[in-house]
N, C-alpha and C positions, 0 to 999 in steps of 0.2 A: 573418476576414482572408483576403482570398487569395490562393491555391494560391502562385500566383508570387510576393507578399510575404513568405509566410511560407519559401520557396526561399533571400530574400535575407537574412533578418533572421538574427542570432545562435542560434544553438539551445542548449538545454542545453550545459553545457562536464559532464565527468568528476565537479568540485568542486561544480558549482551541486547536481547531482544528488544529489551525497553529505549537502550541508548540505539540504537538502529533504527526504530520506531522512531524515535524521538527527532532523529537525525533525516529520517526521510519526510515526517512532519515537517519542518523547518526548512528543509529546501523546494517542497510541496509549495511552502508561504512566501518563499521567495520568489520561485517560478511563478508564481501567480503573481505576484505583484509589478515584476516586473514584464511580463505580457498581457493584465489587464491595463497599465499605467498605457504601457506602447497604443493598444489598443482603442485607450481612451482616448489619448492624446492624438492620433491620430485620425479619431471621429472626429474630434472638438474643432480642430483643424480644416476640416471638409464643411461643417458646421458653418467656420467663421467666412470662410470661403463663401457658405452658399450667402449666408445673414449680410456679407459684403457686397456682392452682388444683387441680391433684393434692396438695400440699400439704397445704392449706387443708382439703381432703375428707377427708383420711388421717386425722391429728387430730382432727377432729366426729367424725368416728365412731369414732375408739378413746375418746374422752371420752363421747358418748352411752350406745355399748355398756357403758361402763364405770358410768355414772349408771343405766343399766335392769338390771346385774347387781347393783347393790348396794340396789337399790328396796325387797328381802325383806324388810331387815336395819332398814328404817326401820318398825317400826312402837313402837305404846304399849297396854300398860302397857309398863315397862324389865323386862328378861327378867333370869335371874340368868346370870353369867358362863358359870358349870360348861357351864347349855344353850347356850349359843351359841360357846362356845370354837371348838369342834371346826369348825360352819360357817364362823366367821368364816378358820380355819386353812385347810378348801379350798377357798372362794373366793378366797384370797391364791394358793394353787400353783396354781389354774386358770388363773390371767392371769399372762401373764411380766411384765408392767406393777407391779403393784400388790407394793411389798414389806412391806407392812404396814397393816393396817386396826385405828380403834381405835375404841372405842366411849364418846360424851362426855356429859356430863349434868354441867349446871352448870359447864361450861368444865374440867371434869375427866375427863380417861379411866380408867374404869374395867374395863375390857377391852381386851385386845388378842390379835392373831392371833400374836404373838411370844411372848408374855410370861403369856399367861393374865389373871387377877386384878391389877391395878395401880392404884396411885394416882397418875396426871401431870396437871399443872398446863401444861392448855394455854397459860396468857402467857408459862411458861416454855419449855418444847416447842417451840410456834412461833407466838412472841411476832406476828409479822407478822399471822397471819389471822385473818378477821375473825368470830368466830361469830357477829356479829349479824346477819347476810348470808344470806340461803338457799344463795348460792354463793359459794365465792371460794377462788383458786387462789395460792399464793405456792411461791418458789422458797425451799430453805433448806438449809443443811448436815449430813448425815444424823450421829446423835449416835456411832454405830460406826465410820463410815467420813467423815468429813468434807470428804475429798478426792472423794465422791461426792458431789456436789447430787442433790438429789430436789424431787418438785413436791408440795405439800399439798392434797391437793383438798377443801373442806370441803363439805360436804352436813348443814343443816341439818335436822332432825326436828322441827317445829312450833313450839317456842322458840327463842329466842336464847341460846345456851350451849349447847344440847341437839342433839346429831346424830352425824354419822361424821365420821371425819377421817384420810385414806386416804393413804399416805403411797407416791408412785409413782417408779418406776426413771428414770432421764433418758437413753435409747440414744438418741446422735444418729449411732449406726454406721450402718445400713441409709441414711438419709437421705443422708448423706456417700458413699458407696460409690455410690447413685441418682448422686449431680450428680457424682460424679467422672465418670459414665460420659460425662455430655453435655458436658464441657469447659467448663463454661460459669459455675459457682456455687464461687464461694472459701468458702464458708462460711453460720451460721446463727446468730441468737443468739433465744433464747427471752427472752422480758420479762414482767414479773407485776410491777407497782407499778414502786417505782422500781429493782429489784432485775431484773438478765440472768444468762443465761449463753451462752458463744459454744463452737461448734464447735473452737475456736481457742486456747480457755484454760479449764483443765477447772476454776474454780471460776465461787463467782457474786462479779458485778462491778457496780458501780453503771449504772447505763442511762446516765451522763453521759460513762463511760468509751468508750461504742461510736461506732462511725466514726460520720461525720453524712452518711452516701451509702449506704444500701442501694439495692439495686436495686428491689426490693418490701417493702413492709411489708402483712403481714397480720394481719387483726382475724378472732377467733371469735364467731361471733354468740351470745351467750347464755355466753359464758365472757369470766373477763377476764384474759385472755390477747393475747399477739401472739405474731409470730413475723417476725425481718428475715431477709428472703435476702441476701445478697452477694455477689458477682459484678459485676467488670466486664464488657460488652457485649462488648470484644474482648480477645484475652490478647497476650501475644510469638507463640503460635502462630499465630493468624489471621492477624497482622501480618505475619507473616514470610512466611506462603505467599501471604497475597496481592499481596506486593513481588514474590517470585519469581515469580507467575504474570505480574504485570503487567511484567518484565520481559524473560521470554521473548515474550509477543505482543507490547512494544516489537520486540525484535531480531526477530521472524521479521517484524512490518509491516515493520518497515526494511530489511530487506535484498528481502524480496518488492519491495518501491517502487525500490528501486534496480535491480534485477532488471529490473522492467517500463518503469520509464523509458527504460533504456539500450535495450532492446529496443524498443520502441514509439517512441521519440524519438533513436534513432541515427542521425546524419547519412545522408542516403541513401534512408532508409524508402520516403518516395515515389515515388523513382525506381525502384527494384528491384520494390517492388510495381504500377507502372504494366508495366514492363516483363514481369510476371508476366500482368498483365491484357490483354495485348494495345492496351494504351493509344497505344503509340506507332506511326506509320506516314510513309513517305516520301514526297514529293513530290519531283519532277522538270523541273528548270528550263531549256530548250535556251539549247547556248550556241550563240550566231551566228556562221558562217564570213563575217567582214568582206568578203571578193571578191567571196562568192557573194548573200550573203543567207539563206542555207540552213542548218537545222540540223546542228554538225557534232559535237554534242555534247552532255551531259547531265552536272547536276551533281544528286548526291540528298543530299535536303536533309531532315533529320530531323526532323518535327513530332509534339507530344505532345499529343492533346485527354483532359483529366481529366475522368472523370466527371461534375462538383460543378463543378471550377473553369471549366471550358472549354479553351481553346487556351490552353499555357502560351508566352512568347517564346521563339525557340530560345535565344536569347543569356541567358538565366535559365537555363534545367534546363543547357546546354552548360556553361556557366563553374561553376555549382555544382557539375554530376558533374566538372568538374576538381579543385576544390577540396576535393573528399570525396573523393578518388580512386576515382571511378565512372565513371570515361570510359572504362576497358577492356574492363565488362562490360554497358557502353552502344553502345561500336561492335560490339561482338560482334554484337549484337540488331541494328545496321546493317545488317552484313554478311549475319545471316541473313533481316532484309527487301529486300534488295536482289536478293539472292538469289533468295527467292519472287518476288518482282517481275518481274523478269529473264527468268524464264520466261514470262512475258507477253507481256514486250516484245519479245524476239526476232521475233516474228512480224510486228509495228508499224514497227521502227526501221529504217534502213539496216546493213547488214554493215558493221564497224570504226568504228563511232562511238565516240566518245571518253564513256566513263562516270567521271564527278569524285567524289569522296568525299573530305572533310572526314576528317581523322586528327590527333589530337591530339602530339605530341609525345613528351606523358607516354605514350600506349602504346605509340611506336615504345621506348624503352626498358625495356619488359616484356618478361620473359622468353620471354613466351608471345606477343611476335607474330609470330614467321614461322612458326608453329603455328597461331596463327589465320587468320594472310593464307590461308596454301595452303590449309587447309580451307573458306575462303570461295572463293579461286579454282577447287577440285574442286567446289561446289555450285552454281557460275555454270555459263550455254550457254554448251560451247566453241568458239571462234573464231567471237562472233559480234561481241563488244567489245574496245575497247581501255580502256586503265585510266592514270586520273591520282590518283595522291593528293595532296590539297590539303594543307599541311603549315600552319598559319597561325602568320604571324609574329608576333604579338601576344605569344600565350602558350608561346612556341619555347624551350626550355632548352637549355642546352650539355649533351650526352651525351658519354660519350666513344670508343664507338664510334659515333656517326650516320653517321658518313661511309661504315662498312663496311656500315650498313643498309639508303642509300640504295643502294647500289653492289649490295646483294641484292635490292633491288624491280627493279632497272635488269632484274636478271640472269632474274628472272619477267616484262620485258617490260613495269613498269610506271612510267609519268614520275610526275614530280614538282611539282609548283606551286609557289611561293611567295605563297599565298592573305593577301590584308588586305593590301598591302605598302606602309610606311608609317606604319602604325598602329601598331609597339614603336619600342621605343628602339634595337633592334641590328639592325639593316636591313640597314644595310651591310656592317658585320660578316659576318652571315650570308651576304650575296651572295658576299661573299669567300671564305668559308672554307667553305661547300659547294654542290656543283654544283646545280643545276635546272633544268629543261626547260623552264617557263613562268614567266611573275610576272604573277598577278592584282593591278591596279591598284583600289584601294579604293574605294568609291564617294563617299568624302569628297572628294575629289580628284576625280572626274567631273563631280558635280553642281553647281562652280565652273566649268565651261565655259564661254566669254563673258562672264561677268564680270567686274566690273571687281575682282580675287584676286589674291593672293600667289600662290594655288594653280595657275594655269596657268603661271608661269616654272617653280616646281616640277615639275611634271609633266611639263615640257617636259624636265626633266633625270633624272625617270625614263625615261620614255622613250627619249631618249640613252643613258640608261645599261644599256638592256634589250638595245639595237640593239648595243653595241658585244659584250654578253656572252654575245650570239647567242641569247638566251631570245625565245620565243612567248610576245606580250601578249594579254591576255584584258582586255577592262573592264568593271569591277561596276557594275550601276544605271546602264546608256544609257537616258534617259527620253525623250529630246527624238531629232528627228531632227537637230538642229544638233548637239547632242554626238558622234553619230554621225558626222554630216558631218567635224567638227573631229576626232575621235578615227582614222578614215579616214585621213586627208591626212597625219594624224602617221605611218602605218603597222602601226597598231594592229591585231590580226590579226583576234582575235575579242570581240565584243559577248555582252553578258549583261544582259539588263536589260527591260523590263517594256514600253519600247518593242517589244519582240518577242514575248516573252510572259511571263507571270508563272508562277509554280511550280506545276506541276498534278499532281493523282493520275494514278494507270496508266491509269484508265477515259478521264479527260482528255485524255492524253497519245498514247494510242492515235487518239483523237477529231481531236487536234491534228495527226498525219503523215498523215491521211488524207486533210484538207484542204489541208493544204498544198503546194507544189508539191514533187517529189521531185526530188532529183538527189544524186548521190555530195558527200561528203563533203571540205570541201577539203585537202586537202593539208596536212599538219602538225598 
């Protein structure tokens, strides 16, 4: 889009920016939530993976190691009790595992690490396992403590009925303690047939009784055995700090985006940064002494070339820097191009030529202009110019000292115009109620010259009405010499218009009084 369109169109308002803000916070806390969840979910995952696998390994090998310590004890002939009491007693207190080893033949134990010499009837002991099995592990309720489950681990010795049957502790402390660390496992249940027990409830429960959602299930190869992890992927904690994290990078995007909008998109932007760039520069239009023919005057005339855009319209960046109130620190940058200029020209121009500037209304009632005027009149050649400010009626607001303002330009020596006149609604108004020096006739109103118009009776009553109030006419946009001619005769002072020349740089301008013919400047 450009430069100059985007000048005229609506910009951001305060509110758009808030709900945009608002709007890019919010999907800010979206996107995060749902790529830190991903994110998590997907460690936790890797996590359970690994905790199942360390697991998995822990158990082979207290169950191997356990199967290669008690390898001695399987041989044949059957030994008598007395000899083997004693070994069977310190390989029970050498493993904090093992709370009882017995010794079976014919589905009867006849030795044990507890008891010495015994007669038990394995179907009644522990009806569950299988001696006909080389292996096979069941969970069961210890006959002392039966609020302690143990695990039966059978090891067969050649026949069926005949072997060890080892009766082991169930610590599921260390394990619990392990996953408490990592936040991440509620729990564990060991399974052996249809018989569990869970981390959760210290006896054994039927396997129909267990959630139906573990997170892993694990099988031992060579044992028949599992083991369920539990855990859900996320807890209330995870949940909770990754709301709070996603909500603070909501609010800090939100407020950053509001931050840089306002910044970046605040009415003005382009204009303060041209003005920072050197963008903007003057051109100088002579105005014509109708008697003479001769330049007797200069109006400068503000132009802006963008970068990117090119030459913006004056009548664009002008009316916008009103409307953003940037016309004060727009004429400033006037004042100090004019200035530099000035110093140019002096050498080029005739002594007392009239120099015109365009003043907006809005800055004669800033506080700061007869602060900026006199600093601009200390950085002009002294007594080489004389000074009009074009005041234009268009965009003229009622002040309620104007009148003391103008009366303080009078008193530095400088007139006053009524620049556009015609073109508001309060023309006459204004004529009335404060003084002026000149009244620039618009060139809406010139360019109907000889035509067959409304606009020449008009004009002919401006006119009239210039002559009675004793103001010096100036007319905008002479193209023709007939206009001229006609504007003449009416008594029209001075000419401005493109029939004479059009608005040049210093380099131009200089160009232009060297060729032209010289002579003083007329009168008025």
């Amino acid at each position: 889009m450009p430069l100059s369109s985007s000048l005229t169109r609506p910009l951001l308002n305060p509110r758009k920016i808030a709900c945009f803000s608002a709007t890019l916070g919010l999907f800010l806390f979206l996107a995060f939530i749902i790529i830190a969840l991903a994110v998590m979910l997907h460690r936790r995952a890797d996590n359970h993976d690994e905790m199942a696998k360390n697991t998995q390994a822990y158990v082979l090998t207290m169950l191997d190691d356990l199967k290669r310590k008690l390898l001695p004890l399987q041989t044949s002939p059957r030994p008598a009790c007395p000899a083997i009491k004693n070994d069977l007693i310190e390989r029970a207190a050498l493993d904090d595992n093992i709370q009882a080893i017995l010794m079976v033949t014919h589905n009867r134990a006849w030795c044990s690490s507890l008891a010495g010499e015994t007669q038990i009837d394995m179907r009644q002991f522990s009806p569950t396992t299988d001696t006909r099995k080389p292996l096979d592990i069941q969970l069961a309720a210890a006959p002392l403590t039966p609020d302690k489950p143990v695990l039966h681990l059978w090891l067969q010795n050649g026949e069926a009925g005949n072997g060890l049957l080892v009766t082991l502790k169930i610590n599921l402390t260390p394990w619990l303690l392990y996953t408490e660390r990592q936040h991440e496992m509620s729990g564990i249940a060991i399974v052996t047939g249809k018989r569990a027990l869970t981390s959760w409830e210290q006896r054994v429960t039927a396997t129909s009784s267990l959630p139906d959602d573990p997170s892993k299930t694990l099988t031992l190869p060579g044992y028949p055995l599992q083991l369920k992890l539990y855990g859900g992927r996320l807890n209330t904690d995870d949940i909770t700090l990754v709301l709070l994290a996603g909500l603070l990078l909501s609010l800090t995007g939100g407020f950053a985006c509001y931050a840089l909008l306002t910044l970046f998109i605040r009415p003005g932007k382009e204009i303060l940064q041209g003005i920072r760039r050197g963008e903007f520069h003057v051109e100088y239009q002579p105005v014509i002494a109708a008697a003479t023919g001769q330049a007797c005057g200069l109006e400068a005339l503000l132009r802006w070339t963008h970068p990117e855009a090119g030459a913006i319209p004056p009548d664009v960046f002008i009316r916008y820097a009103e409307n953003k109130n940037l016309i004060v620190p727009l004429t400033r940058h006037l004042f100090e191009l004019v200035a530099r200029d000035c110093h140019t020209l002096q050498h080029a121009v005739p002594a007392g030529i009239n120099l015109n500037l365009n003043l907006s209304p809005a800055h004669l009632g800033d506080k700061t202009f007869c602060q900026d005027v006199l600093a601009w009149l200390e950085a002009m050649p002294q007594d080489h110019f004389s000074y009009v400010f074009e005041i234009t009626e268009r965009t003229m607001v009622e002040t309620r000292n104007a009148q003391s303002v103008f009366d303080w330009l009078r008193s530095q020596n400088i007139r006053i115009a009524l620049d556009d006149f015609g073109t508001g609604h309060s023309a006459l108004i204004y004529l009335e109620k404060f003084r002026f020096d000149y009244l620039k006739i618009d060139r809406g109103f010139v360019k109907n010259i000889a035509r067959e118009s409304f606009s020449s009776p008009v004009l002919d009553a401006v006119l009239a009405l210039a002559k009675k109030l004793n103001l010096l006419t100036v007319a905008e946009g002479v193209e023709t010499g007939e206009q001229a001619r006609w504007l003449r005769h009416r008594g029209v002072c001075h000419f401005q218009g493109y029939l004479f020349s059009r608005p040049r740089t210093v380099t131009q301008l200089i160009d232009y009084f060297q060729h032209e013919p010289r002579s003083e400047p007329a009168a008025g």
